[in-house]
N, CA, C and O atoms as a DFTB+ gen file, in Angstrom:
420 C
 N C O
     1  1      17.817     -21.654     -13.991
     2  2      16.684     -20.906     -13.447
     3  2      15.675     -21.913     -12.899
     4  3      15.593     -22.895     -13.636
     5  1      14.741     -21.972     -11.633
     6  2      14.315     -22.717     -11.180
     7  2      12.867     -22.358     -11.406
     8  3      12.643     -21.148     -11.400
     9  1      11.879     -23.129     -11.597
    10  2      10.683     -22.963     -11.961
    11  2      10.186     -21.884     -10.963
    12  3       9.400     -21.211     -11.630
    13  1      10.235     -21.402      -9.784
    14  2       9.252     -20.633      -9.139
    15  2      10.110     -19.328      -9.577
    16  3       9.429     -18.313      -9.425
    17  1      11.576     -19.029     -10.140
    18  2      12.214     -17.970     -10.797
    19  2      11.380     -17.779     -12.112
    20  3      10.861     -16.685     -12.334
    21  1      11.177     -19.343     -13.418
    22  2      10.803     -18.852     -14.330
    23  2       8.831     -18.677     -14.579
    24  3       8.142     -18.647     -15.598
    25  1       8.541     -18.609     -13.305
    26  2       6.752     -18.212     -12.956
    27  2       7.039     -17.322     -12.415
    28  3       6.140     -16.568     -12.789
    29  1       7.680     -16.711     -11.720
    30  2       7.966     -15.164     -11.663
    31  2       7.680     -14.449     -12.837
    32  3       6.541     -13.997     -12.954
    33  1       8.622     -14.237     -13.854
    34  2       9.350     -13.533     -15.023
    35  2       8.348     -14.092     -15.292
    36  3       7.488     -13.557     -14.592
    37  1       7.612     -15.352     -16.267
    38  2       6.796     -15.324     -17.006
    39  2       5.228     -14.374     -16.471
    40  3       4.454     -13.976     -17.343
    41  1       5.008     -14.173     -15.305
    42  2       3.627     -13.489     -14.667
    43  2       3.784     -12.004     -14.634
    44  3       2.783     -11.306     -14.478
    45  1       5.678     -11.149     -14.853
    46  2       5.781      -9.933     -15.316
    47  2       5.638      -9.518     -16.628
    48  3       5.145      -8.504     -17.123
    49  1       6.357     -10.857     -17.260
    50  2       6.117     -10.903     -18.975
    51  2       5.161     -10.661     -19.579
    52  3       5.293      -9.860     -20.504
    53  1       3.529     -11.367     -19.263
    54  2       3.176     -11.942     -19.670
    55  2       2.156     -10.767     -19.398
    56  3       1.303     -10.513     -20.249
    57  1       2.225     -10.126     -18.348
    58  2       1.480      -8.947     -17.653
    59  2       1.865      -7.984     -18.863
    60  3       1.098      -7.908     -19.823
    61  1       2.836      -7.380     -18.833
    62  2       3.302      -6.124     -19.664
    63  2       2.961      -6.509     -20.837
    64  3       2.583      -5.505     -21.443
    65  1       2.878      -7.568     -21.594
    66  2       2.698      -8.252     -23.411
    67  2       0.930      -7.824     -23.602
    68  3       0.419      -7.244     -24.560
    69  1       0.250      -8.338     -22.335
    70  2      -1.207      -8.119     -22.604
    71  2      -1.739      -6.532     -22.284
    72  3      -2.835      -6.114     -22.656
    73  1      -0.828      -5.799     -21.582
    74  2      -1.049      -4.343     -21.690
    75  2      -0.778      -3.599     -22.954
    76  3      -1.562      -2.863     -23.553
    77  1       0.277      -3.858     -23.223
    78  2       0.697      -3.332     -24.868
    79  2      -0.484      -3.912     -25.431
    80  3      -1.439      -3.206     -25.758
    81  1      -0.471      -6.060     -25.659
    82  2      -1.482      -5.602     -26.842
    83  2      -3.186      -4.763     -27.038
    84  3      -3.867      -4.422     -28.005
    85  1      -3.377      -4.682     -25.129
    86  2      -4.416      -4.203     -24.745
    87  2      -4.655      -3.013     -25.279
    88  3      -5.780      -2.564     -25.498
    89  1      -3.000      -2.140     -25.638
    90  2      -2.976      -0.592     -26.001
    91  2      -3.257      -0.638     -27.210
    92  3      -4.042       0.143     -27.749
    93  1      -2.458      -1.850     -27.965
    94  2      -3.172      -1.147     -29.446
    95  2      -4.188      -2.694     -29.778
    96  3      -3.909      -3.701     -30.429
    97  1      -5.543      -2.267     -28.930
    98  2      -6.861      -2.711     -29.060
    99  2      -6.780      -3.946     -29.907
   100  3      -7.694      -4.195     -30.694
   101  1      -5.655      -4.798     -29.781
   102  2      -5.570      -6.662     -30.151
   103  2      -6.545      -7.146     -29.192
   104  3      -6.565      -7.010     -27.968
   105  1      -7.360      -7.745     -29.987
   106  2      -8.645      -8.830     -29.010
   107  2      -8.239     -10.141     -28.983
   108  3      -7.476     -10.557     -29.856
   109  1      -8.741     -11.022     -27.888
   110  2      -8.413     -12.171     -27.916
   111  2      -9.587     -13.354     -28.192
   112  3     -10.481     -13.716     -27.428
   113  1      -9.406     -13.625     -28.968
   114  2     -10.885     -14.401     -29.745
   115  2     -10.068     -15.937     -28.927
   116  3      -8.931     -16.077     -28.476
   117  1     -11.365     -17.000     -29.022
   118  2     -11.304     -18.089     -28.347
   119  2     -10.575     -19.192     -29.114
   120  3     -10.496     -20.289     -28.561
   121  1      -9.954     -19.003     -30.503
   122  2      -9.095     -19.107     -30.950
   123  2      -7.277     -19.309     -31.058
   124  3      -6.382     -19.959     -31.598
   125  1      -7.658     -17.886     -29.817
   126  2      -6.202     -17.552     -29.686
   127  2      -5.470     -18.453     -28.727
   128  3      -4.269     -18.653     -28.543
   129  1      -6.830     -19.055     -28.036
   130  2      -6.266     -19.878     -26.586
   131  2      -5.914     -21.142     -27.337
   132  3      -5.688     -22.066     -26.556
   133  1      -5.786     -21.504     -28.762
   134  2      -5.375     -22.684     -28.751
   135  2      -4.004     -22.943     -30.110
   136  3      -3.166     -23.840     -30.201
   137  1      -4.272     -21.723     -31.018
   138  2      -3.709     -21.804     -32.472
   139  2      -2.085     -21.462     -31.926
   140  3      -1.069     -22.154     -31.979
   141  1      -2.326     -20.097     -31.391
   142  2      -1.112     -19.884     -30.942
   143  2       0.172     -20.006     -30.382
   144  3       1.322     -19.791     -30.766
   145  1      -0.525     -20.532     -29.074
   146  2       0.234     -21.211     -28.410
   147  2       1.114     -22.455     -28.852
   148  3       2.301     -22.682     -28.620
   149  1      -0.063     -23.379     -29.738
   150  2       0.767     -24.692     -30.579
   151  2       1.339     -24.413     -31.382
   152  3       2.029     -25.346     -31.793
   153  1       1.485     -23.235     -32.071
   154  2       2.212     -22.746     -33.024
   155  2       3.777     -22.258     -32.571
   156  3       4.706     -22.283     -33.379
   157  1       3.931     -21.822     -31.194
   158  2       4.878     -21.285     -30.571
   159  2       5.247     -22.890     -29.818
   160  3       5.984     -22.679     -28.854
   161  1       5.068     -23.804     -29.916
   162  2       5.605     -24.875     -29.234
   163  2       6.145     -25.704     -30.021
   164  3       7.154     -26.377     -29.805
   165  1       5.234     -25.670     -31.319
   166  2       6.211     -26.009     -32.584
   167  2       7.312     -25.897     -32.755
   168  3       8.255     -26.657     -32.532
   169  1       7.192     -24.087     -33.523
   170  2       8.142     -23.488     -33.614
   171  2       9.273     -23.229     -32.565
   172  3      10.234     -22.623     -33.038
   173  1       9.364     -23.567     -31.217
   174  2       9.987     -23.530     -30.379
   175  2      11.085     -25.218     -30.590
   176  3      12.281     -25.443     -30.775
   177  1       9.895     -26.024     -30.435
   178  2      10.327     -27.591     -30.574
   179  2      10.972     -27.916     -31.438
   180  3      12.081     -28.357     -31.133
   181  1      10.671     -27.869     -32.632
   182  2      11.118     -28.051     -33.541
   183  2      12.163     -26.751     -34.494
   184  3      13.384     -26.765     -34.649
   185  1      11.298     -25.870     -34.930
   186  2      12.244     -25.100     -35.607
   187  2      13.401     -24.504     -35.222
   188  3      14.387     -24.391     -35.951
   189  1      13.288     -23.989     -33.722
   190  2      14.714     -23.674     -32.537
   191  2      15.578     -24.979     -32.526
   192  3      16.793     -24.980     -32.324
   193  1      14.784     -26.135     -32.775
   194  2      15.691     -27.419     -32.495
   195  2      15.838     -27.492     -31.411
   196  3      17.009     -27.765     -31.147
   197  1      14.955     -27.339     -30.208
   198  2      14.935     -27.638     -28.351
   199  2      14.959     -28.775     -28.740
   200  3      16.178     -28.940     -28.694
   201  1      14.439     -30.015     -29.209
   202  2      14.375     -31.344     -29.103
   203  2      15.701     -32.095     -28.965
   204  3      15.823     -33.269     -28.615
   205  1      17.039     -30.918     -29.414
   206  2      17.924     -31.669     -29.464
   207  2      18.191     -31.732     -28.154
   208  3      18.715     -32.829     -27.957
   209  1      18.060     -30.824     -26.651
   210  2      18.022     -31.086     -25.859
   211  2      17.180     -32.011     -24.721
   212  3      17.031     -31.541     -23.593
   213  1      16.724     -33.128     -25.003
   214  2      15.962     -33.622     -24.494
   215  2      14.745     -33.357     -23.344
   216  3      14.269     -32.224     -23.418
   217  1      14.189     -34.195     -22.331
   218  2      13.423     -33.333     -21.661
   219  2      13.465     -32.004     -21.518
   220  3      12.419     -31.398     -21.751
   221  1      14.698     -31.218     -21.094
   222  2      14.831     -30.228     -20.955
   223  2      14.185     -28.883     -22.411
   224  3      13.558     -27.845     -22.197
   225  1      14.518     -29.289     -23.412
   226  2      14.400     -28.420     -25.004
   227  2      12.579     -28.664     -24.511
   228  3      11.934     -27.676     -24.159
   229  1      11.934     -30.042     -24.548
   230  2      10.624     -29.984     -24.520
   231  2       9.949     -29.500     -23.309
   232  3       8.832     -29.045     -23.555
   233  1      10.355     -29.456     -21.862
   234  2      10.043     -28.306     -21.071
   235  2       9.933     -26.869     -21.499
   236  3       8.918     -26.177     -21.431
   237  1      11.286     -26.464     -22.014
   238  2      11.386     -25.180     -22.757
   239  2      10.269     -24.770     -23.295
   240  3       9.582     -23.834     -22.886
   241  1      10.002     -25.642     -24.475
   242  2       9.246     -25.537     -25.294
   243  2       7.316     -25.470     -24.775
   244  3       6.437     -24.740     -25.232
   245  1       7.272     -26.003     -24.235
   246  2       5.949     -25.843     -23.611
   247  2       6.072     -24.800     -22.824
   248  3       5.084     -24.144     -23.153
   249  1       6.603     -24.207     -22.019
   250  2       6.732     -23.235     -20.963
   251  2       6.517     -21.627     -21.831
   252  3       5.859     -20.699     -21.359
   253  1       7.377     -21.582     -23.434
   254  2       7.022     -20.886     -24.051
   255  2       5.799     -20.653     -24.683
   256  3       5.369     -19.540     -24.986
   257  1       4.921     -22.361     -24.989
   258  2       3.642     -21.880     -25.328
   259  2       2.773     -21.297     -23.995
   260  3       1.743     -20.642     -24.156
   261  1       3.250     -21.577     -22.836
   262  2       2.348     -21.329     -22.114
   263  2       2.142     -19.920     -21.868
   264  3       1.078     -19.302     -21.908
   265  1       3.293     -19.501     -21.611
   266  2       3.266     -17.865     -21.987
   267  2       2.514     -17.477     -22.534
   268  3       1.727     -16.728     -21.956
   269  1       2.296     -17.823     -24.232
   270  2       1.406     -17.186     -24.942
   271  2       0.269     -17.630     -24.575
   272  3      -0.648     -16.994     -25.095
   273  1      -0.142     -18.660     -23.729
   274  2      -1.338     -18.878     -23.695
   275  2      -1.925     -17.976     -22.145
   276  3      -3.081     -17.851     -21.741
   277  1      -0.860     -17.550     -21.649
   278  2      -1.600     -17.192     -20.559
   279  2      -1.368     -15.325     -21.061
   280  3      -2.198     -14.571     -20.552
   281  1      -0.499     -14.789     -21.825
   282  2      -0.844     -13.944     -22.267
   283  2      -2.274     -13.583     -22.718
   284  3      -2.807     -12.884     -21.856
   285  1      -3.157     -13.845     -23.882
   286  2      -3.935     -13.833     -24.049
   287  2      -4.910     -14.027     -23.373
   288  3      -5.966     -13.450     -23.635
   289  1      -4.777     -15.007     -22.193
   290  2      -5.545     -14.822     -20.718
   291  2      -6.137     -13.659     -20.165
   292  3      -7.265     -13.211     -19.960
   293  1      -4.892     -13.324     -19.993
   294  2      -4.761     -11.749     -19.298
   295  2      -5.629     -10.956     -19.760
   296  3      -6.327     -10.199     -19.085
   297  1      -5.646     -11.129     -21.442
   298  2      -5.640      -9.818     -22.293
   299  2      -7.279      -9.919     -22.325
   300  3      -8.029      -8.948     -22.424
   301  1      -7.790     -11.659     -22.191
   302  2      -9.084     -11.569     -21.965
   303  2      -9.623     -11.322     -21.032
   304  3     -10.837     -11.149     -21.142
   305  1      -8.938     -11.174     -19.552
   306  2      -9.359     -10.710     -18.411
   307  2      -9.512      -9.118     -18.736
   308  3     -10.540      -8.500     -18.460
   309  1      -8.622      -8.655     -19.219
   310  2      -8.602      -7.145     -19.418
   311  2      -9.870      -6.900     -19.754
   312  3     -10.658      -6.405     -18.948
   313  1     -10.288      -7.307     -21.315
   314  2     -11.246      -6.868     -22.322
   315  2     -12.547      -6.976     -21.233
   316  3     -13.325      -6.022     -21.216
   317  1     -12.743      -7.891     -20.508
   318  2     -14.275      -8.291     -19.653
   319  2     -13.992      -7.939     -18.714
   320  3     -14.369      -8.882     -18.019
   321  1     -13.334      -6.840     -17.671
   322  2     -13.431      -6.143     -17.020
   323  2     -12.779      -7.310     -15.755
   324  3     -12.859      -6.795     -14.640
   325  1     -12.154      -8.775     -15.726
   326  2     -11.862      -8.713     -14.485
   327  2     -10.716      -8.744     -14.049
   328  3     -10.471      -9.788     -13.444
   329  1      -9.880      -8.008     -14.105
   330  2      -8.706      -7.447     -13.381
   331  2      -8.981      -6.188     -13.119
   332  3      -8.911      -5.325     -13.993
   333  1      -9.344      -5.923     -11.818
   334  2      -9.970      -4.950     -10.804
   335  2      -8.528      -4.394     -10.443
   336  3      -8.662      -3.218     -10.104
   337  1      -7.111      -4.818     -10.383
   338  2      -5.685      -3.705      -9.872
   339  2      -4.858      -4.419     -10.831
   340  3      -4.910      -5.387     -11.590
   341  1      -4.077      -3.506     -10.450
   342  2      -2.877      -4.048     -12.044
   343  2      -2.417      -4.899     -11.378
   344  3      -2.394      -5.094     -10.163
   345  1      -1.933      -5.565     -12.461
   346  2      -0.932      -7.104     -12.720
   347  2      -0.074      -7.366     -11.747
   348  3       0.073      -8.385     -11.072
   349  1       0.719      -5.906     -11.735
   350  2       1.916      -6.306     -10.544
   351  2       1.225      -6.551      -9.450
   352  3       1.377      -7.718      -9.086
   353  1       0.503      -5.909      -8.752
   354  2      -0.128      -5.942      -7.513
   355  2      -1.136      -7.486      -7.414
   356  3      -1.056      -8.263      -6.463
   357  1      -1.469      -7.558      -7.847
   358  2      -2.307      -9.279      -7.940
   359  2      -1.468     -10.637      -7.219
   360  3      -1.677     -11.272      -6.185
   361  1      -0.683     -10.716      -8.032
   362  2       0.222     -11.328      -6.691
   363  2       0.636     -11.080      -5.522
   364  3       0.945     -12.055      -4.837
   365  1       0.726     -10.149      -5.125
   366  2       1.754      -9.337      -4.128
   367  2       0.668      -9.801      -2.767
   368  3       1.107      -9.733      -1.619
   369  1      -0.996     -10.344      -3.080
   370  2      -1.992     -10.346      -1.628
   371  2      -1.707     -12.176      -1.464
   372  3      -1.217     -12.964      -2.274
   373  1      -2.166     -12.364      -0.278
   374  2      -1.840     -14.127       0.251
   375  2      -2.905     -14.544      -0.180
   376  3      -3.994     -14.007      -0.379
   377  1      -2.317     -16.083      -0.388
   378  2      -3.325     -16.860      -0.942
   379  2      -4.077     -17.646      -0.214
   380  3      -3.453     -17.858       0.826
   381  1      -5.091     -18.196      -0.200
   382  2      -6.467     -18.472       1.440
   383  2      -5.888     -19.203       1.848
   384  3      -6.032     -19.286       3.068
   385  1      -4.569     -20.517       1.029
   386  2      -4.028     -21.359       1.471
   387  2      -2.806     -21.105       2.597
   388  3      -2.692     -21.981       3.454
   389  1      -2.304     -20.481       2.627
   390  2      -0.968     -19.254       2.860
   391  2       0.005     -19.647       1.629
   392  3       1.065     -19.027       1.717
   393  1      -0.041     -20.266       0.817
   394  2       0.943     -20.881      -0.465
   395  2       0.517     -19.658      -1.743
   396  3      -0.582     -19.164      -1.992
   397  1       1.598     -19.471      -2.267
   398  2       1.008     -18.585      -3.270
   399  2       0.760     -19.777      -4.701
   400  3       1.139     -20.947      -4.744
   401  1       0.328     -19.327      -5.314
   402  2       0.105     -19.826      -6.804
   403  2       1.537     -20.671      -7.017
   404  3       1.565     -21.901      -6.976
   405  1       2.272     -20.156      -7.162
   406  2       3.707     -20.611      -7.545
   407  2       4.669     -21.728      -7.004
   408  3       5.590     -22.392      -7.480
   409  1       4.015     -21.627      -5.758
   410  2       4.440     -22.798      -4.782
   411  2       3.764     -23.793      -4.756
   412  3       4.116     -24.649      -3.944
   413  1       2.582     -24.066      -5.592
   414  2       1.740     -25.219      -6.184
   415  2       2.270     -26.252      -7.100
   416  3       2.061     -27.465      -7.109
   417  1       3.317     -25.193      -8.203
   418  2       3.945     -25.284      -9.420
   419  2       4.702     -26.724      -8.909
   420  3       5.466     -27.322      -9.666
């Protein structure tokens, strides 16, 4: 899977995770942007045993905390009102550059 495939899927993922937890009223304290995520990179790194795959296991492994970290993003955009159209649609407008987000990556 090639990174602008797995920033796809992670920006649908990550969309739908912060609506659910949005539904059952999970807040995202300033906390969350940091415990979590290292906790899921850990546990990714180490307890999955990615490390045995070299660069690759520790790419993995960060790419999964990032998820959670940009989950909770979201979920704080939600709570303070700035995501003005849903998730899917946010990407879908051009970017001032003509490059989208992903093609930065």
């Amino acid at each position: 899977m090639t990174l602008q495939e797995r920033f796809a899927a992670l920006n649908v993922t990550t969309s739908a995770n912060a609506e659910e937890w949005a539904r059952q009223n999970k807040q995202a304290k300033s906390w969350h942007f940091i415990f979590p995520p290292l906790g899921t990179f850990f546990s990714s790194y180490l307890g999955r045993r990615k490390w045995r795959h070299g660069m690759t296991g520790f790419t993995t492994a960060l790419f999964d905390s990032y998820a959670v970290f940009v989950t909770y993003a979201k979920l704080w955009e939600m709570q303070n009102g700035l995501t003005a159209e849903p998730p899917e649609l946010q990407g879908s407008a051009p970017h001032p550059s003509g490059r989208s987000h992903s093609d930065a990556a």
